[in-house]
N, C-alpha and C positions, 0 to 999 in steps of 0.2 A: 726524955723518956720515950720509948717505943710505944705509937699508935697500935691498937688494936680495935677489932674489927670482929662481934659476936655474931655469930651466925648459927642459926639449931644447935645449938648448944657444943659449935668446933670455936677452939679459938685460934683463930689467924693474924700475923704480923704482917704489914707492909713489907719488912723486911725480909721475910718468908716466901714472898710472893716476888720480890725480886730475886732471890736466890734461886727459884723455882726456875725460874724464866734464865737464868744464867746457866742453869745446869741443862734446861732442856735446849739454849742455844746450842752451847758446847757439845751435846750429842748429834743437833742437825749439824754443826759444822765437822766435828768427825766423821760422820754418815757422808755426808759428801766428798771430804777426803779421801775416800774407797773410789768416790766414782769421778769426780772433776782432778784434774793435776794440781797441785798444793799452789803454784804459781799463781796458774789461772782464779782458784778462787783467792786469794789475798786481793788481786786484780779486781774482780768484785765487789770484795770488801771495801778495798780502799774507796772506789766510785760510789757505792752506797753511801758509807760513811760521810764522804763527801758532798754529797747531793743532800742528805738532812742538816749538815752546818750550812749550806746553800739555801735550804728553808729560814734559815732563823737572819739570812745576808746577804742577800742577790748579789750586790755588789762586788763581796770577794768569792761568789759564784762566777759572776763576769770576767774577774782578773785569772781567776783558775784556767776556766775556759780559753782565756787567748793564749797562757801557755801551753797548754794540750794542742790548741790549734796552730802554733808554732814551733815550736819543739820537737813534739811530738813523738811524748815517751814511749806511747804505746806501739809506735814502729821502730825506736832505738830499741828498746828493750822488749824483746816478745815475749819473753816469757814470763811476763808482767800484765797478762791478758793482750797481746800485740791484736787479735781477729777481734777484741770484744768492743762492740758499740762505744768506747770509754765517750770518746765527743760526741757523739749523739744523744747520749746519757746524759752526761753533763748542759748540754744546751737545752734537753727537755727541763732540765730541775730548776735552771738558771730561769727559764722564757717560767715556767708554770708560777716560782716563787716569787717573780716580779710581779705576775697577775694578781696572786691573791695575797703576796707579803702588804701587812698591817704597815709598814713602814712606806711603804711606795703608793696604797692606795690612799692615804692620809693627802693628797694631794687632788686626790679627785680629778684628776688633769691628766689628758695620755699630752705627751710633747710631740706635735705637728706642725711639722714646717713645708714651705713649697719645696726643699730639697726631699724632705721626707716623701711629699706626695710623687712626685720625682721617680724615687728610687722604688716606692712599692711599686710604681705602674711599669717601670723597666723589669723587676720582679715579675708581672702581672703578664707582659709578654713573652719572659720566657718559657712561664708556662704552658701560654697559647700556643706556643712551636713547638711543641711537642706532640697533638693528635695529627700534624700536616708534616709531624718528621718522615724520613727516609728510614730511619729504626724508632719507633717508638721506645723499645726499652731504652734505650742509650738514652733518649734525651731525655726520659723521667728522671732517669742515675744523675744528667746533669743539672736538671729542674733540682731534683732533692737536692744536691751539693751545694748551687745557690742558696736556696732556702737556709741553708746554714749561716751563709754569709750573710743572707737580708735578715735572721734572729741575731745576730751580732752586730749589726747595725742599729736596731732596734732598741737591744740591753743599753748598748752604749750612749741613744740619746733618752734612755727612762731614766737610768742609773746614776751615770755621770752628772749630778746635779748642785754640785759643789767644785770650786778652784780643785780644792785639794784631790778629789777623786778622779779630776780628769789628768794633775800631776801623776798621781801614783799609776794608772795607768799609761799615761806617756812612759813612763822611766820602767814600768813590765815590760812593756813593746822593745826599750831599748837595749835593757838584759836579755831579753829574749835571743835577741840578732847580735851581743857581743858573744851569746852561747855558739847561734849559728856561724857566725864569722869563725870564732876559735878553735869550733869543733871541725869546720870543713877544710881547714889549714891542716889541722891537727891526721884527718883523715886521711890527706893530700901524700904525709910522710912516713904513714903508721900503715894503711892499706896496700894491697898491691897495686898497682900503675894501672888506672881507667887510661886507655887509649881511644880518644873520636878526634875526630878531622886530622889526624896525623900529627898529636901531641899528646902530650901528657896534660888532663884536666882534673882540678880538684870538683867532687860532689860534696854534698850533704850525706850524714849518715841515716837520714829518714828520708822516707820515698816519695812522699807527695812533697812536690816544689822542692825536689831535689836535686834535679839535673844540674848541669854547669850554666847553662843561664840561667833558669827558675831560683838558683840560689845566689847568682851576681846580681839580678834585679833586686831579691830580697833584700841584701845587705846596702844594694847602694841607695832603694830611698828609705833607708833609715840612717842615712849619714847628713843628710840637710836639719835631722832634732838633733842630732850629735850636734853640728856647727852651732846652731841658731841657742841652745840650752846651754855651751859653753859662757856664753854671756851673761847671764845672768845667775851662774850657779858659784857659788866660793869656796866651798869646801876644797881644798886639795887631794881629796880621794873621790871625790864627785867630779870633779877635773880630769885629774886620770883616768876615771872608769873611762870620760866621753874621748878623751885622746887616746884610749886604748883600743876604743872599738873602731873609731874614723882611719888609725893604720892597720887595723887587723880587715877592714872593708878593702882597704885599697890593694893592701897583700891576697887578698881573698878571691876578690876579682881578678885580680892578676892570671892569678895561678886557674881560674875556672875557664881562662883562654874564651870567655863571654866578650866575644867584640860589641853587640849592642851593651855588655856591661861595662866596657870601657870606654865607650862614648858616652853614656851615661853621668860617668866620673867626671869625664871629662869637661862636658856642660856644666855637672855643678857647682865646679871649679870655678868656673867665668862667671857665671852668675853669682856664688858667693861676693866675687869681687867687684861685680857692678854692684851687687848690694852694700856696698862698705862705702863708710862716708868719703873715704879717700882713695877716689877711684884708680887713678894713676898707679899709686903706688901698689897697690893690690892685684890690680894685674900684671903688676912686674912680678912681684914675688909670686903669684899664679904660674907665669910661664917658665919661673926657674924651677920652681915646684916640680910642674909636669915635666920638662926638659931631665930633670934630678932622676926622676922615676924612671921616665925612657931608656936613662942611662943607665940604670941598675938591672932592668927588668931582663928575664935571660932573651936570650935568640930568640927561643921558639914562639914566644910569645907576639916579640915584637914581630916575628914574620905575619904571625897569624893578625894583629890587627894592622900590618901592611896592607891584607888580601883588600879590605875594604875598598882600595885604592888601586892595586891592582890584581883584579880577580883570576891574571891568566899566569900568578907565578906560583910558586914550587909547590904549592899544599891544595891537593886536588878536589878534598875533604869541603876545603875554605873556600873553592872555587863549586863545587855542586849546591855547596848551602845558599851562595851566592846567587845560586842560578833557580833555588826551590822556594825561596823568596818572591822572586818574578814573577813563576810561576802560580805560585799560591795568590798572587796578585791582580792574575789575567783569572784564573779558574773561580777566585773570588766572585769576581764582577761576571762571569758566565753564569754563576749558580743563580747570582742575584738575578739574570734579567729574564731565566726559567722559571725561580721562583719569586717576584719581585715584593709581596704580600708578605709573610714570616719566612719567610727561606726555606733551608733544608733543614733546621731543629738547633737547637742550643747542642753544641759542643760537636756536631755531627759536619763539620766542612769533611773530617778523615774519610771517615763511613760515605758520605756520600761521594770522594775521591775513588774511593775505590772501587764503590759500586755501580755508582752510574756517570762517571765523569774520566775523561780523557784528556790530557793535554801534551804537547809531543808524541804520543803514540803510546802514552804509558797509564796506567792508573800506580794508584800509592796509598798508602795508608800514614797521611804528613800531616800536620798542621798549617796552616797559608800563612805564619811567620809575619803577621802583619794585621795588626786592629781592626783596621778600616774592614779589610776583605773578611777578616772573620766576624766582622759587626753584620754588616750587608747580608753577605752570604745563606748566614745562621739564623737569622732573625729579622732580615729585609727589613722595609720600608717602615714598618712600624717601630723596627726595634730602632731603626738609623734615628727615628723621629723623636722616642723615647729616654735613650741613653744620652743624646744631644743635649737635650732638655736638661734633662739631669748634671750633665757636667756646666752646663751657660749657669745653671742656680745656684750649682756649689761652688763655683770662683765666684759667686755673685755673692751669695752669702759671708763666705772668705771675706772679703773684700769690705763683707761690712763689720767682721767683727776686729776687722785692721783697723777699721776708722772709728768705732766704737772706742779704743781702746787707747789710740792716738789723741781723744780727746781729754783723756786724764794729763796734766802739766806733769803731775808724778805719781804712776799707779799705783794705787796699794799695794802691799804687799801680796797678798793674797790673789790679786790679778796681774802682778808683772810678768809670772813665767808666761801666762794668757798668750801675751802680745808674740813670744819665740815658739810656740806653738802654731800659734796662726802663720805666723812667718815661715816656717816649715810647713807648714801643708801645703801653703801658695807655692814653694818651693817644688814640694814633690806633684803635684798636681801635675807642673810642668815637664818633671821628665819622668813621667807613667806618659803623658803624652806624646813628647820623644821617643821613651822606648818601644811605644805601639807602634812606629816606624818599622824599626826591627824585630815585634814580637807580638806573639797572640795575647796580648793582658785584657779581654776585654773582663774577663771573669776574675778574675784577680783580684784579691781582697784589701787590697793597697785602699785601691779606689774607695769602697765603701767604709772603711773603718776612718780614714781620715775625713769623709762626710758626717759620721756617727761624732768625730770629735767638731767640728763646725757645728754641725747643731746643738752639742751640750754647752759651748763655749758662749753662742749665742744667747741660748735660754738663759743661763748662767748673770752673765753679761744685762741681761733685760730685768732679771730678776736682783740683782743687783743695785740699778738704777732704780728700778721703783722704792726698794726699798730704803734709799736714800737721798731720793727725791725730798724735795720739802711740799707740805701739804698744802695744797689751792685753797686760798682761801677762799671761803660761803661772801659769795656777793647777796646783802640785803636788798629789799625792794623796798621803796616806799611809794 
């Protein structure tokens, strides 16, 4: 029976009163249809929509988020709101309903760790290099972007508080990158022909972390959860997905002519096989592997990750990148020792390339192709001293949720994928640090998202033990 509700003598329906509200939505949203593009608001809609079920579930707020922040629809498809804040949006609804969702504060506990303290205070500096930048605007633009990155570090060590959330999570992250992988092949033979360094290179169809390296980086360290999660997964379409996406990475790379992504590859090739209990044999089969691929891969390709080797043959492209490498290497270490305190600002080595910096007789507007120099450079002494720190705790931490885990004879179930997870981060850790050789990642969200999954693992893992501890017993006195 229908509530009702007297009032001066009108009588009113709950259900009346939703009808009311339905009918005067329906007119603000045809009102707006006159004046916003029909696209654009659905665009809208949908993130509203989505940011009130984010109220009632941070968690699948967090998982929303990393595909927005990976994917990323709203540059594939623009006319899907491509200009509108969508991830911005989404990470204010995600950070706000962790704060005050009844499910998260029930715990009364924020999770701090020394990586955690770590990573705020690396955070903490890039802020500070921003009133002693060479552009201020710019390095706010990149202070804000980080900020994104350090709110998803964040989600991921409040949220992730269970085995399972931080599986389903891993296995978004790995969908994610068999989209990227398939879609950037896919683009490779459907687009017209991207020509740089004098070949043909496959992109991403979305613009940030699109280029031909930014997207052979992406794909290759997500091929160490692919190896490490084969192991312990059974399903035979769960198998394939991870053998679908580890050949669609290596075809991918291939084709993006990313030399730092093809030594990339190539490391975690060898390292798989020192990881394997049978060593010998594993890197037999490693070196016919890569031998196999060499053999198939076209010319152009192979010429281009020759140049490595020798910088002075046929691809001139191969040979100047070669050479702005070096350079971003020397200009690094110049910026740092004019600005030895926070440098010239978070993201600003180009800007300051251009505007007040010479080397060979040239200014540019480049990136320095290289970690180190864009650590230094951009955030000097304090950031070198900061991000160090940071990375010495998260192998350290790593490190202990391996031995945590190693202590089980035979993990529960609910903690076995744990131990291939951990195994993959140790993994990638190391070649984000390899690839910093050949590439500017210091900002790069690699880094922090697999810290975010070390500290949920830990806490996890801690909380775990206690809860299956057996209880001390009360020593009496007499």
């Amino acid at each position: 029976m229908e509530q009702r509700i007297e009032h001066t003598g009108t009588l009113i329906t709950l259900g009346g009163i939703r009808r009311f509200w339905i009918v005067l939505l329906g007119l603000a949203i045809g009102f707006l249809v006159l004046v916003v593009p029909l696209p654009y608001l659905i665009g809208v809609l949908i993130t509203l929509i989505a940011a009130l079920l984010i109220l009632q579930n941070p968690y699948w707020g967090l998982v929303a988020y990393m595909v927005v922040f990976l994917v990323r629809p709203q540059e594939i498809w623009t006319t899907f709101g491509g200009q509108l804040p969508i991830e911005k949006t989404l990470a204010i609804a995600v950070l706000i309903s962790t704060i005050v969702s009844p499910k998260v504060r029930v715990r009364n506990k924020i999770v701090l760790t020394p990586t955690s303290v770590a990573m705020l205070a690396f955070a903490g500096v890039i802020f500070m290099s921003v009133p002693v930048a060479v552009w201020r605007g710019g390095a706010m633009t990149g202070a804000m972007e980080f900020a994104k990155i350090a709110i998803f570090f964040f989600l991921i060590t409040q949220l992730c508080d269970t085995p399972k959330r931080i599986q389903i999570l891993v296995w978004v992250y790995l969908l994610c990158h068999l989209w990227i992988a398939g879609s950037t092949i896919y683009n490779y033979y459907t687009e017209p022909a991207y020509i740089r360094m004098g070949i043909q290179r496959a992109r991403a169809y979305a613009l940030t972390m699109g280029d031909p390296n930014s997207v052979a980086a992406s794909i290759a360290f997500s091929v160490p959860f692919a190896l490490m999660m084969l192991k312990s997964s059974r399903g035979f379409l769960t198998k394939a997905m991870l053998l679908i996406l580890v050949v669609l990475s290596v075809y991918g790379i291939i084709f993006t002519g990313s030399r730092s992504g093809m030594v990339t590859l190539i490391v975690l090739a060898f390292l798989a096989a020192f990881r394997s209990r049978h060593k010998l044999p594993a890197l037999l089969v490693t070196v016919g592997v890569l031998l196999s691929v060499w053999t198939i891969m076209p010319e152009q390709y192979q010429k281009r990750f020759m140049t490595i080797f020798e910088p002075e043959g046929e691809q001139a492209g191969a040979r100047e990148s070669a050479l702005g490498r070096w350079r971003g290497l020397r200009l690094g270490i110049k910026m740092f020792l004019d600005r030895p305190i926070l440098g010239v600002g978070v993201g600003m080595f180009p800007a300051a390339w251009f505007s007040e910096y010479t080397i060979d007789g040239h200014h540019d507007w480049s990136q320095p192709h290289n970690m180190f120099a864009q650590l230094i450079s951009e955030l000097g002494t304090i950031g070198l001293i900061s991000f160090t720190v940071f990375v010495f705790l998260l192998f350290r931490q790593n490190h202990r949720v391996l031995e945590m885990l190693r202590r089980f004879t035979r993990p529960p179930p609910d903690l076995a994928m744990l131990q291939q997870i951990a195994g993959a981060v140790g993994i990638a850790l190391i070649l984000l640090m390899i690839s910093g050789l050949f590439g500017h990642n210091l900002y790069r969200y690699n880094w922090y998202f697999y810290a975010g999954l070390v500290v949920a693992m830990e806490t996890v893992l801690l909380a775990y033990q206690k809860k299956t501890s057996p209880p001390v017993a009360e020593v009496t006195r007499t």
